[in-house]
C-alpha positions in Angstrom: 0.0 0.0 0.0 2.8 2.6 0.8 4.5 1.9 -2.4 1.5 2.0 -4.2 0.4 5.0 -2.5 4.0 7.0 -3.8 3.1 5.7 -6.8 0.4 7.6 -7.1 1.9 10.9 -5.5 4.6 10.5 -8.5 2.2 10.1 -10.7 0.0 13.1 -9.2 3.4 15.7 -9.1 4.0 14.8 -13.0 0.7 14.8 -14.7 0.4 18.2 -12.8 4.2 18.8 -14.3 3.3 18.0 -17.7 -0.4 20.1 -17.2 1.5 23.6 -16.7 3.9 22.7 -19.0 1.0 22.1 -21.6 -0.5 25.7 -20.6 2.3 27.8 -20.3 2.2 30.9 -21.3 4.5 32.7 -24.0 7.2 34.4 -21.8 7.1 38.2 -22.5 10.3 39.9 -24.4 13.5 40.8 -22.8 13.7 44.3 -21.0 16.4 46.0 -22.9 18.9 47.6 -21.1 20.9 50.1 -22.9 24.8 49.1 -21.4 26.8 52.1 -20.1 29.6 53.0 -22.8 32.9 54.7 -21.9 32.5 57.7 -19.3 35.5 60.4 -19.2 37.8 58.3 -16.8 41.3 57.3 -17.5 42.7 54.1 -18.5 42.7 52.7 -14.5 42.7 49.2 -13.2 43.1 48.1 -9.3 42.3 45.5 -6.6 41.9 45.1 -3.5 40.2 42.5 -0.7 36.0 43.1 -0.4 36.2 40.1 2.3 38.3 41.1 5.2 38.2 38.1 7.9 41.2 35.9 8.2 41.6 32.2 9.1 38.3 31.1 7.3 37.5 30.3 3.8 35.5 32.5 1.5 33.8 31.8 -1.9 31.1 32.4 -4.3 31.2 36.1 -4.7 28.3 38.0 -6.3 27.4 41.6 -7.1 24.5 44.3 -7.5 24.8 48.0 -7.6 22.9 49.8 -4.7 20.7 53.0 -6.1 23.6 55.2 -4.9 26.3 54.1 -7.1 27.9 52.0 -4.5 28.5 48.5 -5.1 27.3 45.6 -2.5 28.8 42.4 -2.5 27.9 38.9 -1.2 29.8 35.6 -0.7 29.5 32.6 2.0 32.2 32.6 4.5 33.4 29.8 7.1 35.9 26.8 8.4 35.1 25.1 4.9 32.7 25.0 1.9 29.9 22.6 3.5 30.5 23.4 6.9 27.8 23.9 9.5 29.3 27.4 10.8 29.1 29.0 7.2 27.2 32.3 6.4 26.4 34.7 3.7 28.7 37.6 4.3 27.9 41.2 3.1 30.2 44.2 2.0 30.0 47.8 0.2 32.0 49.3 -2.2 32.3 52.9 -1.9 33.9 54.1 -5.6 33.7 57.6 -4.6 36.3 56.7 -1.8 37.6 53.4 -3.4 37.3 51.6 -0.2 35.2 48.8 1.3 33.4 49.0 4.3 33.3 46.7 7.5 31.8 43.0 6.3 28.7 41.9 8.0 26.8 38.8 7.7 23.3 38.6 6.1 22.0 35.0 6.8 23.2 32.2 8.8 21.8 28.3 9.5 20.4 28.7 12.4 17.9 31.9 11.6 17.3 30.3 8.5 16.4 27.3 10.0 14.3 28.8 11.8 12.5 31.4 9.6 12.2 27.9 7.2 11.1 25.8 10.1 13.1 22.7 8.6 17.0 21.2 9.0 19.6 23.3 7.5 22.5 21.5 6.7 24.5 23.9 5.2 24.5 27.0 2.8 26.1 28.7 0.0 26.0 30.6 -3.4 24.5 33.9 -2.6 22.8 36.1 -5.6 21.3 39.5 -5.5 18.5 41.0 -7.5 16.3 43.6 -7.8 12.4 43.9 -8.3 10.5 45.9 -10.8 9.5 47.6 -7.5 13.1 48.7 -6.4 13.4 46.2 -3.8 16.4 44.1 -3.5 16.0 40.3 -2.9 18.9 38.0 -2.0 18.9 34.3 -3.1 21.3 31.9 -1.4 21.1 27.9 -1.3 19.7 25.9 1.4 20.5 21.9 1.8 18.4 20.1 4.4 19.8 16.4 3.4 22.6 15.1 1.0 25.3 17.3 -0.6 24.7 20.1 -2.9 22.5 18.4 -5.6 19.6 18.1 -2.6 19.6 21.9 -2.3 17.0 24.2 -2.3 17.0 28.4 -2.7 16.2 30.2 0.0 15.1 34.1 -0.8 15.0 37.4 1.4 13.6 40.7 0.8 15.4 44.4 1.7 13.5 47.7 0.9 16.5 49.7 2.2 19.7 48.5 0.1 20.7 45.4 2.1 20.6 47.3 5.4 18.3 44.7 7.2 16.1 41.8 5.4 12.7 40.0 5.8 12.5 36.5 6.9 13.9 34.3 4.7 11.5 32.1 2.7 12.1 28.7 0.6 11.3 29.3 -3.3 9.2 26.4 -4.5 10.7 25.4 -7.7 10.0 21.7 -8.3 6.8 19.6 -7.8 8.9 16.4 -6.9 10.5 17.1 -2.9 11.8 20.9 -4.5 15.3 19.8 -4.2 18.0 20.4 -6.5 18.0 23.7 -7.7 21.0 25.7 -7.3 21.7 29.6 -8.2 24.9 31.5 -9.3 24.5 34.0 -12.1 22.3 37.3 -11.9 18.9 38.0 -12.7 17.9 39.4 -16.0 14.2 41.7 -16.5 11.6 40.7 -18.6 9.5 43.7 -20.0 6.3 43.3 -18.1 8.5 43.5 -15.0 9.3 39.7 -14.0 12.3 38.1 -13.8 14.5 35.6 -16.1 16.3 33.9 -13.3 18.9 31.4 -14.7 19.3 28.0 -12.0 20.8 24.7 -12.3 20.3 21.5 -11.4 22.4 18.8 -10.3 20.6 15.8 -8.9 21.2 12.4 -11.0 21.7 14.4 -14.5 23.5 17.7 -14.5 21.5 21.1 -16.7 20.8 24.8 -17.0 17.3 25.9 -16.3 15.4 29.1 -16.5 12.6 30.4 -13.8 10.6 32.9 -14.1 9.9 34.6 -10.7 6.8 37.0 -10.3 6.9 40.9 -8.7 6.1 38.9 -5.5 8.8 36.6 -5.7 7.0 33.4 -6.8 7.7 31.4 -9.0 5.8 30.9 -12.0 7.4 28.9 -15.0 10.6 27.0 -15.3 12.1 25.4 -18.5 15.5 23.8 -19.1 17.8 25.1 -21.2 19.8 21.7 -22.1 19.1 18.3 -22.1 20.1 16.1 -18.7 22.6 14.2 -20.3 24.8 17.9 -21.1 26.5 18.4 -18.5 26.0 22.2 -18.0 25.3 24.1 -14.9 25.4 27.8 -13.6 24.3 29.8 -17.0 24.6 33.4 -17.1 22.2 34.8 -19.1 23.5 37.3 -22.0 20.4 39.5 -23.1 21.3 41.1 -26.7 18.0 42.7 -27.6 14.1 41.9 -27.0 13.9 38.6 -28.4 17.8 37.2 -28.6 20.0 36.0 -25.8 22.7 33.5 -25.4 23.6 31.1 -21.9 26.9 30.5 -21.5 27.3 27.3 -19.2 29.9 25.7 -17.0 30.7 22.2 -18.7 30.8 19.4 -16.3 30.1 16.6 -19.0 33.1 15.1 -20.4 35.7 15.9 -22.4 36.0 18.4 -24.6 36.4 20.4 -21.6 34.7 23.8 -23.1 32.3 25.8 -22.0 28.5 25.1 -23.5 26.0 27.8 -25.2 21.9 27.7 -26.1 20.5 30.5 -27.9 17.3 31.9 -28.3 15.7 33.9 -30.8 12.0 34.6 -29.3 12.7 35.8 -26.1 13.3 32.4 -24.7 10.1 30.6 -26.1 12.8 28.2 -27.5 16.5 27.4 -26.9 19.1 26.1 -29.6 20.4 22.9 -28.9 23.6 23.0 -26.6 26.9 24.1 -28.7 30.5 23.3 -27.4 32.0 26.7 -27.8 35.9 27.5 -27.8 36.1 28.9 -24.6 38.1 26.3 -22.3 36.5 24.9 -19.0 37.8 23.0 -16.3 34.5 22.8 -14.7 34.4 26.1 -13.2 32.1 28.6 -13.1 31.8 31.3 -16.1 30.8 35.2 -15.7 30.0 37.6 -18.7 28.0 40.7 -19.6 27.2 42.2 -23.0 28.8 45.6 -23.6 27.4 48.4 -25.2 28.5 47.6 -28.7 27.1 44.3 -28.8 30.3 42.9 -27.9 30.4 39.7 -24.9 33.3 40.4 -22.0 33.5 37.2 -19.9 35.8 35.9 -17.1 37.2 32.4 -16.6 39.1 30.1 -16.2 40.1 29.5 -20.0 41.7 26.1 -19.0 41.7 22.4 -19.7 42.3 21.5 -16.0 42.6 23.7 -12.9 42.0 27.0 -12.0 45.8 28.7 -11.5 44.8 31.5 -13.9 42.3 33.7 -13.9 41.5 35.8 -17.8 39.5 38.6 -18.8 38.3 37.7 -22.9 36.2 38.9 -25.3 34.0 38.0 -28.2 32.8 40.4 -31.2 30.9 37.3 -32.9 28.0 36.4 -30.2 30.2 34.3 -28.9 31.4 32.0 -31.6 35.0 32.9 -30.9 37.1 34.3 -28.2 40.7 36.3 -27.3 42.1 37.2 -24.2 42.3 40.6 -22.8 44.4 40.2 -19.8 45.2 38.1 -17.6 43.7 38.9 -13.9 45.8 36.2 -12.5 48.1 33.4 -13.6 50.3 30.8 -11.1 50.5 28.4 -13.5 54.0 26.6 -12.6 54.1 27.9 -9.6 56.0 26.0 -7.6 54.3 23.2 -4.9 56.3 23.2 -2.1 55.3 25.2 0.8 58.1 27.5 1.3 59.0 28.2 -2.3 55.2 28.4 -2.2 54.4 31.2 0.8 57.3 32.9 -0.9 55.7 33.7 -4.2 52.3 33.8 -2.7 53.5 36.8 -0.6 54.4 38.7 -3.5 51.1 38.4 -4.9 49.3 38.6 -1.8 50.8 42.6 -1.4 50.1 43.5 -5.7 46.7 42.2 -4.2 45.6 45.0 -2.3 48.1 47.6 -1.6 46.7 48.2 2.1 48.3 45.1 3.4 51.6 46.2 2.4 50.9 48.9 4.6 50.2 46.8 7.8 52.6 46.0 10.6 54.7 42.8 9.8 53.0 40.8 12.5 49.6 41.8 10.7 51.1 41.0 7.5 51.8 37.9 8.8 48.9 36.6 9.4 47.3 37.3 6.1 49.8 35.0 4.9 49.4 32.3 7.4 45.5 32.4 6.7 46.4 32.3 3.1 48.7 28.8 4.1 45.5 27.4 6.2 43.2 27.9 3.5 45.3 26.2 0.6 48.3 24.2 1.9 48.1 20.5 2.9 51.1 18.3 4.0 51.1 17.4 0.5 51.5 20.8 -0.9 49.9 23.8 -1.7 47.7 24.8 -4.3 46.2 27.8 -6.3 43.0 28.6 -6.8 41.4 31.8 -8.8 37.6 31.0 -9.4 33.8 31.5 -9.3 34.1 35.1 -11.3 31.4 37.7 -10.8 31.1 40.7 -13.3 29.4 44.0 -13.3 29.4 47.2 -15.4 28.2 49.5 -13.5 26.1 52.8 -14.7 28.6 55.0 -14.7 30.5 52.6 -16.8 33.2 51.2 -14.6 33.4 47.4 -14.5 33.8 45.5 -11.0 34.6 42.0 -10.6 35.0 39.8 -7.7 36.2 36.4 -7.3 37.9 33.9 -4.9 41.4 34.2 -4.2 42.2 30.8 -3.0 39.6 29.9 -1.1 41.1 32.6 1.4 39.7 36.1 0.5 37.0 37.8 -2.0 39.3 40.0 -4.4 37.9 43.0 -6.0 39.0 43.8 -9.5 37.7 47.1 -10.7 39.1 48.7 -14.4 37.5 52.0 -16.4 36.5 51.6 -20.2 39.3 53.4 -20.9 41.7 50.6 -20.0 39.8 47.9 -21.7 39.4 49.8 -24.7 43.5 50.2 -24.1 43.9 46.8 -23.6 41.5 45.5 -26.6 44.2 47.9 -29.2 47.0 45.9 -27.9 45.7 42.7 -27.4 47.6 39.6 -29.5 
């Protein structure tokens, strides 16, 4: 009786699956958003550290720009990826100033546990948007049993910039136990004020989906963007006018290890079959935006195998092909060993963020013994430059942010100017 009785329930979550997918409704165009082009700035690129706690790890770095012009960012911070004591950590970028302010924490398990009134395992992958209203909602994954593929998002509302937040609230995205839907990439507008909100999913097959939340938060449609058997999670969605866009996907299928595209041509009615692009992937994720000229800017890691390098690239063809701006970082060959290790590291740990080369040894110190916690083992150390975020911002400046092995959250922030500098004398 119980197995025919979950029978039935299956049977019950899919015909009421297929139904909605039977009835949905066209999804409305794309809101266009005209990019910012080049402002009057110089040709100027610097970095420095957004996260500023030592002796923990720190990853999955997201960005939104605040109404002011500032820039607030959002990672998960804690003993380990996975770990029980993480949280979703919260800083603002002042570009007036060029400076960060104090990091707070946003979220934690046990007051989201308790706002969900279920077992939180663990958390991770924070992503901001905004509503057609102004608000500013904050989506951040939730995993009650299992590793990531059982998660779940969990969503918060702020009506004054990320200052203080409602309780958080689980988004019901599946009829079948709403696990396995994970976040990473922005939110994109559609025209009648909803939002394109690319997810992924990861549990048994591995693919990019698409939901479409409401002005409320809810959500109301979801369709996949690739087949299970792809491979490809955490798209970023690259709007190009009202009806045409292209996701770019991490590639966690097998080899060739590339990054993975769908197109549509109708504002997302339909989706291309997935394309192996020539962008290299070592299953990592992928951040991009479309520039004012048409042009796609993306950041990756553009290699076979590891993520030792860090590169800024471009593509004038919708993404059919790709070169290399600059390289934001690059350890490959660095040497394993631990000293000969922590004595390169240290070098790049002060071109980093020019305030710690300002510090007191003893406080210098210990940013490079947390940096040794994070990524040395008695088997050696390793590098790691990953999980990308990138914003233009409306006064044109781009911002990105991205883990800086597995220690801090480094800012990257360069004016038109220099990437227009950097495309004339690209190779």
């Amino acid at each position: 009786m119980r197995r025919g009785a979950l029978l039935l329930l299956l049977a019950v979550a899919f015909s009421a699956g297929f139904y909605k997918a039977a009835r949905r409704p066209p999804p409305p165009a794309f809101a266009v958003a005209h990019p910012p082009g080049a402002n009057a700035e110089p040709a100027r690129i610097r970095s420095d550290f957004a996260s500023s706690r030592l002796h923990v790890q720190t990853h999955a770095a997201s960005l939104i720009e605040l109404k002011d012009g500032r820039i607030r960012a959002f990672w998960f911070s804690g003993s380990r990826e996975g770990a029980r004591d993480v949280e979703i950590h919260s800083a603002v970028f002042d570009p007036a100033r060029g400076l960060w302010g104090a990091e707070q924490e946003v979220a934690d398990r046990g007051r989201t546990e308790r706002a969900l009134q279920r077992y939180v395992a663990k958390l991770g992958n924070p992503v901001p948007g905004r509503a057609a209203d102004g608000s500013l909602w904050l989506y951040y994954v939730t995993v009650s049993l299992g590793g990531w593929a059982g998660s779940s998002i969990t969503a918060m509302r702020s009506t004054d910039e990320g200052q203080t937040w409602d309780a958080p609230r689980r988004l019901v995205t599946s009829p079948f136990l709403n696990i396995s839907t994970l976040v990473r990439n922005g939110l994109v507008p559609y025209a009648d004020g909803t939002l394109a909100f690319p997810v992924y999913h990861e549990f048994i097959s591995k693919f990019g989906e698409l939901l479409r939340l409401g002005a409320q938060g809810a959500v109301l449609d979801k369709q996949r963007l690739a087949p299970g058997g792809a491979g490809t999670l955490q798209p970023v969605l690259l709007v190009q006018n009202a009806d045409d866009a292209l996701a770019l996907m991490r590639h966690a299928g097998p080899p060739p290890h590339r990054a993975v595209t769908v197109a549509t041509h109708d504002a997302g009615r339909h989706w291309s079959a997935p394309r192996i692009s020539s962008l290299r992937n070592p299953d990592s994720a992928i951040s991009a935006v479309v520039l004012a000229d048409g042009r796609l800017l993306a950041v990756l890691n553009d290699l076979e195998q590891g993520r030792d390098a860090l590169s800024l690239m471009i593509s004038a063809d919708g993404g059919a092909s790709w070169k290399t701006v600059y390289q934001l970082e690059d350890d490959r060959g660095l040497p394993k060993t631990e000293a000969a290790w922590l004595s390169r590291m240290q070098d790049r740990l002060l071109a980093s963020d020019a305030r710690v080369a300002t510090l007191p040894a003893e406080q210098r110190a210990a940013y490079l013994a947390s940096v040794r916690q994070a990524a040395c083992t008695p088997g050696g150390c390793r590098t790691e430059y990953s999980y990308p975020f990138l914003l233009q911002a409306k006064n044109g400046d781009f911002h990105v942010l991205y883990t800086w092995n597995r220690t801090f959250i480094k800012h990257v922030t360069f004016t038109p100017a220099w990437l227009k500098q950097q495309l004339e004398y690209a190779p």
